[in-house]
C-alpha positions in Angstrom: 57.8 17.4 5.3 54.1 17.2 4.2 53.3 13.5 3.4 52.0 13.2 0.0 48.4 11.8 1.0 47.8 15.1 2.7 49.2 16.7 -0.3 46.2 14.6 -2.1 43.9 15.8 0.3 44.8 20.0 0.0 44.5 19.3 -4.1 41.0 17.7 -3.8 40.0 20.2 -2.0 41.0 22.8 -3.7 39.6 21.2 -7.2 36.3 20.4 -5.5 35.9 24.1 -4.2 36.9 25.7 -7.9 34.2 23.3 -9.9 31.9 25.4 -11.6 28.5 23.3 -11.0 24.9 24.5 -12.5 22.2 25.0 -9.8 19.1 22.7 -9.9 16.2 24.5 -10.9 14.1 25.9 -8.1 10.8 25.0 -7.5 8.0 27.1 -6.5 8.6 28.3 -2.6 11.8 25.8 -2.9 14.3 26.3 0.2 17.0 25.2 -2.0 18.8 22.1 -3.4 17.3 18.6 -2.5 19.2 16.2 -0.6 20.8 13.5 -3.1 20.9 9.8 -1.9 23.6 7.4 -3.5 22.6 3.7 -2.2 24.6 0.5 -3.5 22.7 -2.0 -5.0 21.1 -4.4 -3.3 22.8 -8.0 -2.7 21.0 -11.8 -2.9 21.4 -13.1 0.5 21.1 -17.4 -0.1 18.4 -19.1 1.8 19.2 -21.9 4.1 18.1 -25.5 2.0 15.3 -27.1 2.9 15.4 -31.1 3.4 14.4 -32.7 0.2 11.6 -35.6 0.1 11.1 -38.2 -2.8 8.4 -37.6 -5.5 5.6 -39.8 -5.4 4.1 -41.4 -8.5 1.6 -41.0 -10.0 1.8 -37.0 -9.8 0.8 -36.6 -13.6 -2.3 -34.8 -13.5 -4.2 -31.9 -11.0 -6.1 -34.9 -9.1 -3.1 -36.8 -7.9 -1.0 -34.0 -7.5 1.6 -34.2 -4.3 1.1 -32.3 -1.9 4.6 -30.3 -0.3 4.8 -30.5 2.9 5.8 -26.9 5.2 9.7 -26.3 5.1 10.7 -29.3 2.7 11.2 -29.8 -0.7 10.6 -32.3 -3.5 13.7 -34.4 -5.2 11.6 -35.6 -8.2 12.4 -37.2 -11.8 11.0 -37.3 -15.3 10.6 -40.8 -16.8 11.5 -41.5 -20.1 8.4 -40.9 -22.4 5.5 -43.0 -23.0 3.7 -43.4 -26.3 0.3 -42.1 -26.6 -2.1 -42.5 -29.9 1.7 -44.0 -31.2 3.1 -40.0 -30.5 5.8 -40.1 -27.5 4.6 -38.0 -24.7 6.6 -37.2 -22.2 6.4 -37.2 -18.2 4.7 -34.1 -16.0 4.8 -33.5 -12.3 2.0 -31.8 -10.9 2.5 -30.8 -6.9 0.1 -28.9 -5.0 -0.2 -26.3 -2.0 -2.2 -24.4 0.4 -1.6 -20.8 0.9 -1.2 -19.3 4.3 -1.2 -15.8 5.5 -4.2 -13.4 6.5 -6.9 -13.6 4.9 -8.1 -10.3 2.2 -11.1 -8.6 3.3 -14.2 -9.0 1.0 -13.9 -5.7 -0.5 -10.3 -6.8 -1.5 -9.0 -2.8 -0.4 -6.2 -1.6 -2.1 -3.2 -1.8 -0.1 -3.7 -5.3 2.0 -0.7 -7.4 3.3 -0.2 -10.2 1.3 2.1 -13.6 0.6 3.8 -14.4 -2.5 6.3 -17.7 -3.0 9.2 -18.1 -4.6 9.5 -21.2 -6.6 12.8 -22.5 -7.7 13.1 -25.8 -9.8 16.9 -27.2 -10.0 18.8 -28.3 -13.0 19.4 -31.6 -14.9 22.3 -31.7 -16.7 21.3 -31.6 -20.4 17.7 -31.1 -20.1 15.6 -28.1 -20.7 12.7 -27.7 -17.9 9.7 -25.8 -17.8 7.9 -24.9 -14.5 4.5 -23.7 -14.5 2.0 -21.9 -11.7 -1.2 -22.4 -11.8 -4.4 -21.7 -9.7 -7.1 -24.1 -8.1 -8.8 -24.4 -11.4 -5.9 -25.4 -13.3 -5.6 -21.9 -15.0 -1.9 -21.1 -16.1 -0.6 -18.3 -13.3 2.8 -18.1 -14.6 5.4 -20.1 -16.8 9.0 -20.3 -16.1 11.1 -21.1 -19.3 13.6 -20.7 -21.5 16.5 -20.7 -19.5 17.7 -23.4 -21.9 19.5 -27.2 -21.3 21.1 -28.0 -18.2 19.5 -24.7 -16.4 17.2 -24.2 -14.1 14.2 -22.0 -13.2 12.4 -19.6 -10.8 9.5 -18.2 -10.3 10.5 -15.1 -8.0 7.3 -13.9 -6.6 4.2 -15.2 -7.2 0.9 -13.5 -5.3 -1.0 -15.6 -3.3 -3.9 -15.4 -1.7 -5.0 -17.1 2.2 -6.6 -20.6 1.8 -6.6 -20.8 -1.7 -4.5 -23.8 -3.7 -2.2 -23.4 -5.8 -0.5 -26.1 -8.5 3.3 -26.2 -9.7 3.9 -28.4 -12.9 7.7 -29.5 -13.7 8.4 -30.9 -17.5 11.1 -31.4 -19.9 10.9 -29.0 -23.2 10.4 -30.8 -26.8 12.5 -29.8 -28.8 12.1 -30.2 -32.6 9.2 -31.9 -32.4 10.7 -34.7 -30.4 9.3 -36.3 -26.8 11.0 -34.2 -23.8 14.0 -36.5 -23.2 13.9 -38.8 -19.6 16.0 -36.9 -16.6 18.6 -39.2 -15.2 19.7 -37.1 -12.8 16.6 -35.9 -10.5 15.3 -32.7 -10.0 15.1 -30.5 -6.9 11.5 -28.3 -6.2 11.3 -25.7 -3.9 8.9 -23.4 -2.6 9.3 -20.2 0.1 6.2 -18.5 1.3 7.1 -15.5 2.6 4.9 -11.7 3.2 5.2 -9.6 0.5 7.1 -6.2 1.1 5.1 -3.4 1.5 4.4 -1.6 -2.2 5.0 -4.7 -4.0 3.6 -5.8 -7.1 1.2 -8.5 -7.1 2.0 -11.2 -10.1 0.7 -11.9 -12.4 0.1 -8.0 -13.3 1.5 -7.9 -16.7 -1.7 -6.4 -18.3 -3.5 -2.9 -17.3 -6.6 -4.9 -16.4 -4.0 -6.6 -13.9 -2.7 -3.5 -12.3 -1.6 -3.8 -9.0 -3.3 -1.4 -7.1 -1.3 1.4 -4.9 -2.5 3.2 -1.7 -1.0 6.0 -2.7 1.7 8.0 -4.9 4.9 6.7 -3.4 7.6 3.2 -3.4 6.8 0.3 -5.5 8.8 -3.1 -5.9 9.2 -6.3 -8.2 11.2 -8.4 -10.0 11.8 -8.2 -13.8 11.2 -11.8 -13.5 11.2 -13.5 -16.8 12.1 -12.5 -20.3 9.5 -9.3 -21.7 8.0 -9.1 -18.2 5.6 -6.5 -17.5 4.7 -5.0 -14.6 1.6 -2.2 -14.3 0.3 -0.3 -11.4 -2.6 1.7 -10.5 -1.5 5.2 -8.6 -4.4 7.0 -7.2 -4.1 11.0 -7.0 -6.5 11.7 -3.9 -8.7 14.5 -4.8 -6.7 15.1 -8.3 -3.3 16.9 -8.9 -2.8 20.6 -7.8 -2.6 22.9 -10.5 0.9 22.5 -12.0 1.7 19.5 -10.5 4.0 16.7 -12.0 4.8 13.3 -11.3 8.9 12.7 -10.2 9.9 8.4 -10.9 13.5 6.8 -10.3 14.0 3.4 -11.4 16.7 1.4 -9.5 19.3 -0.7 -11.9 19.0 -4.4 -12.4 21.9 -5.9 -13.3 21.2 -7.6 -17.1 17.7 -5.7 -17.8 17.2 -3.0 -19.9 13.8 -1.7 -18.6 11.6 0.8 -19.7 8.6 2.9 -18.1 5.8 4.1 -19.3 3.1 7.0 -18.2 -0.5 6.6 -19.0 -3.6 8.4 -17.9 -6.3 6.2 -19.5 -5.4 5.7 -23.2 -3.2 8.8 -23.4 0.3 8.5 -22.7 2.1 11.1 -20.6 5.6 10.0 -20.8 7.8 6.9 -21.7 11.9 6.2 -21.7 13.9 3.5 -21.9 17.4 2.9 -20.4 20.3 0.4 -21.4 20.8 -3.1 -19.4 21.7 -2.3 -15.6 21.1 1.4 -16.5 19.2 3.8 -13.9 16.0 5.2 -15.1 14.8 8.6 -14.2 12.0 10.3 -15.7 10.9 14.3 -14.3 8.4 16.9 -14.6 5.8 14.2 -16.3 2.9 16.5 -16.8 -0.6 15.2 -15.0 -4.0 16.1 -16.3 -5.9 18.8 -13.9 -8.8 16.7 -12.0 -6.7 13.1 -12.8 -7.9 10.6 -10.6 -4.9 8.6 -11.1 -1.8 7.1 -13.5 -0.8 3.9 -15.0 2.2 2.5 -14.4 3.9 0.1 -16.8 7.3 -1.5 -16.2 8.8 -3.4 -18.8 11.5 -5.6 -19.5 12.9 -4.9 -23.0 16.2 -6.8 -22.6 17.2 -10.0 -20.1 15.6 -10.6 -16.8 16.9 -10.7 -12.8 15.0 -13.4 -10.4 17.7 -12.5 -7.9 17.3 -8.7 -7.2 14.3 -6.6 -6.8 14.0 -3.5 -8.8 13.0 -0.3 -7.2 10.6 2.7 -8.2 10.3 5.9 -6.1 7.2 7.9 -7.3 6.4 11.4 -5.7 4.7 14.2 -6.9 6.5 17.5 -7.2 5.4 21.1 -6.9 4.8 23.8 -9.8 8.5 24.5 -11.4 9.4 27.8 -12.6 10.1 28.3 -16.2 10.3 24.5 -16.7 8.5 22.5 -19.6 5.7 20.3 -18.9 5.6 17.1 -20.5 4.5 15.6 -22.5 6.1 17.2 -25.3 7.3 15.4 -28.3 4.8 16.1 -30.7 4.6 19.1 -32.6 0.7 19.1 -31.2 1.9 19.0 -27.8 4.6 21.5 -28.1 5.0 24.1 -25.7 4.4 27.8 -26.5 8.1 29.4 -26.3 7.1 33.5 -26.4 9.9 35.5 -27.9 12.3 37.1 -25.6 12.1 33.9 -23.0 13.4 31.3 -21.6 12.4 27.9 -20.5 14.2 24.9 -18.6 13.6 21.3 -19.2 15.2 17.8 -18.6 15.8 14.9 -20.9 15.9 11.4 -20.0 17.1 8.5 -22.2 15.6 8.8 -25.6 13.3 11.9 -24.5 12.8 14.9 -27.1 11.1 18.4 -26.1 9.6 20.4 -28.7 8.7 24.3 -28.4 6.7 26.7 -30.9 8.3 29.7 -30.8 5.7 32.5 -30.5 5.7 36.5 -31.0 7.7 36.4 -34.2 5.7 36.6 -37.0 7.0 36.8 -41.0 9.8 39.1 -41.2 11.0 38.9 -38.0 14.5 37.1 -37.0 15.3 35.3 -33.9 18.3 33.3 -32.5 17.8 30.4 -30.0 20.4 29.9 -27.6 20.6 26.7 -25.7 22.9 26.3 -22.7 25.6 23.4 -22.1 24.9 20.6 -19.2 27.7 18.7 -18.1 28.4 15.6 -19.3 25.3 15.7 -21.7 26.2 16.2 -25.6 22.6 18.4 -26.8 21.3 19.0 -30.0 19.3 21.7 -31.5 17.5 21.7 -34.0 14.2 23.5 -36.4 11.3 22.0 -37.6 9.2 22.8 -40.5 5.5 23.0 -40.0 5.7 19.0 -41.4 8.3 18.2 -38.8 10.5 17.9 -42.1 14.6 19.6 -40.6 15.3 22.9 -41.3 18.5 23.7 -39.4 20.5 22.1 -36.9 23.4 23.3 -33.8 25.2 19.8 -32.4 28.7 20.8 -33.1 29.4 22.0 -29.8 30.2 18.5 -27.8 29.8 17.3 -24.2 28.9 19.7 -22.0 28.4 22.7 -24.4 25.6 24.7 -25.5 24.1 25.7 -29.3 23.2 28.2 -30.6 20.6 28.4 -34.0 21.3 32.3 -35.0 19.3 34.7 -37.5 16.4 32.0 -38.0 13.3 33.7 -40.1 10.2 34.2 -38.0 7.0 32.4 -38.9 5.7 29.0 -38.1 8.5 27.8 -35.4 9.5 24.5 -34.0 12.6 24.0 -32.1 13.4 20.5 -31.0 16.1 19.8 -28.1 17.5 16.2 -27.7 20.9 14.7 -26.6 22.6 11.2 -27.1 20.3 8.1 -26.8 21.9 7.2 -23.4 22.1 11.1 -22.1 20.3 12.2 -19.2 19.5 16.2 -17.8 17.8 14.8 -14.4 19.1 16.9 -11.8 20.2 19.4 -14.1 18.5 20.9 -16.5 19.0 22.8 -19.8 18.2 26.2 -20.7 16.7 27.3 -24.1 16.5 31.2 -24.9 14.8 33.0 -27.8 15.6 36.6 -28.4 15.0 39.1 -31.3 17.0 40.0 -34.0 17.0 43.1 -36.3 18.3 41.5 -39.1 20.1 38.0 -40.3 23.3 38.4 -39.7 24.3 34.8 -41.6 21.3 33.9 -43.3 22.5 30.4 -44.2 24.1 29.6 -40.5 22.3 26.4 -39.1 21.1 25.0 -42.6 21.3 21.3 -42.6 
């Protein structure tokens, strides 16, 4: 008797061989289908503790700042509040530190090793703390807050450089216009200095003028690490893009974030999408200016925040496809020419919307646009008036079916392909077809 696991076994088997699955479009002198890569996200592996030492008063301003001491940590307490110009003001810890690592070279080249800390300040029950980074001068690096009453908070990977001092300020949080209320239960401070991974961001870099600089088109790394976090980058394109040439990106998921990434080449952006909390991210085909020196990066943070786990952005640029789209193109002034009797392939990320102008079929002449199903992707077509006002529409069909917008009037044509907010065509792409008609066969088929 055949056991039933092997029965199991002979049915996958036969189910996997009978799947009908769409080919990923080929590339110019492409010797076949990529290799795909499923890794598991990565896990927090917990730190040893450090010893804690006792807070020394007074630690209230830069000057008398404590110093922390290599491998040990501070167990500190706020006081209750003390009344200033007859307005309660309440206690701040100021500690300080020294930097190591190697020191950056004076030209401070692109691509140096470098140290960042991680700063984690434990709860007290019922208060809410702030912790602040700042540099030698005092100036505000980065501030931890908001994790509310009884929480506490981290600062994941702050950039350092060698021999330079840095300042961490612990608080309580007014609330109401009240003093920040006395901890009775101490605090606990510590700080891990530790080289940063190769490609990581350098924080703070939450502005374009604060882009962390790349070597090179390839793997970047970070945290979302507080609430709206941004994170830019600076790619460089050595010698400028080959003609034709697009720019590939996969975001890894972060549990609790919903991130977003965005495409710029100077003011103009290329490309931008935005996936749902812990979602993947994937954008493709990102069109790149002929003679671009080099791309923005911008990570953001729309939803939540992860001190725990690194995010993850593979960047690579990919040859000339064949019949594909080029992006951008969702605008009607960035549209791509779609000559009649032709077909074009394209991919949609979360949010994404391609737009063609139809070409070759002037007043009089009728055309239907065909556009083929992707599996588990629900796709809409649609027309556009010359004012982006809707025409016609096809978005009966359902997951993994096509549309079709038949005996549409020549002229001045748009056509508009989209899917579901969350919907991706990453690895597989859609296929849009125009071709010629004689006559309208149902002249009011399509109208919205």
């Amino acid at each position: 008797m055949i056991r039933a696991s092997a029965l199991l076994a002979l049915a996958l088997l036969f189910a996997g061989g009978c799947e009908h699955r769409r080919e990923p479009l080929r590339r110019a002198a492409d010797a076949g289908p990529a290799v795909v890569v499923v890794e598991t996200r990565p896990t927090k592996v917990a730190a040893p503790p450090e010893p804690l030492i006792d807070e020394r008063e007074p630690d209230d301003d830069l000057a008398s700042a404590q110093p922390l001491e290599a491998g040990k940590g501070i167990r500190g307490t706020l006081s209750a509040p003390k009344t200033v110009r007859g307005k309660p003001v309440g206690d701040v810890d100021f500690y300080s530190f020294i930097a190591g690592g190697v020191p950056a070279l004076p030209d401070g080249g692109v691509g140096l090793a470098f140290d960042e800390a991680r700063v984690e300040l434990g709860p007290i029950p019922g208060v809410d703390l702030s912790l602040e980074a700042l540099d030698g001068d005092g100036k505000r690096l980065w501030l931890a807050s908001g994790a509310g009453a009884g929480q506490g908070e981290v600062i994941p990977n702050l950039a350092l450089e060698a021999g330079h001092t840095y300042y961490l300020k612990v608080r309580a949080v007014p609330s109401k216009g009240a003093a920040a209320p006395a901890g009775v239960a101490p605090y606990s401070l510590v700080m891990r200095e530790a080289p940063a991974p190769p490609g990581d961001e350098r924080e703070p870099n939450d502005r374009a003028e604060e882009a962390t600089p790349l070597p090179a088109v390839g793997d970047a790394s970070g945290f979302f690490g507080r609430r709206r976090d941004e994170d830019w980058f600076s790619v460089p394109l050595a010698g400028g893009p080959g003609a034709g040439a697009t720019l590939r990106l996969e975001l890894s998921p972060t549990d609790g974030v919903a991130p977003q990434i965005a495409v710029r080449s100077g003011t103009t952006l290329l490309a931008q999408a935005r996936a749902s909390r812990g979602g993947e991210l994937e954008l493709r085909n990102v069109g790149l200016p002929p003679g671009a020196s080099g791309v923005l990066i911008q990570l953001k943070a729309m939803e939540g925040q992860n001190t725990d786990v690194r995010w993850t952005l593979r960047m690579s640029l990919d040859p000339p496809l064949d019949g594909a789209e080029r992006e951008p193109n969702d605008t009607a002034q960035a549209a791509n020419p779609l000559p009649l009797g032709s077909s074009v392939s394209g991919f949609l990320w979360p949010g994404d919307v391609d737009l063609y102008r139809v070409t070759g079929c002037a007043a009089g002449c009728f055309f239907t646009a065909t556009l083929d199903g992707v599996p588990h992707v629900a796709l809409k077509l649609e027309r556009l008036g010359p004012g982006g006002e809707l025409e016609a529409r096809a978005d009966g069909g359902g997951v993994g079916k096509g549309e079709t917008l038949a005996s549409q009037p020549g002229g001045e044509v748009l056509l508009r392909v989209k899917a579901r907010p969350r919907d991706t065509a990453f690895e597989a792409p859609y296929k849009l077809t125009v071709t010629a008609q004689t006559a309208p066969d149902h002249p009011d088929l399509g109208r919205p």
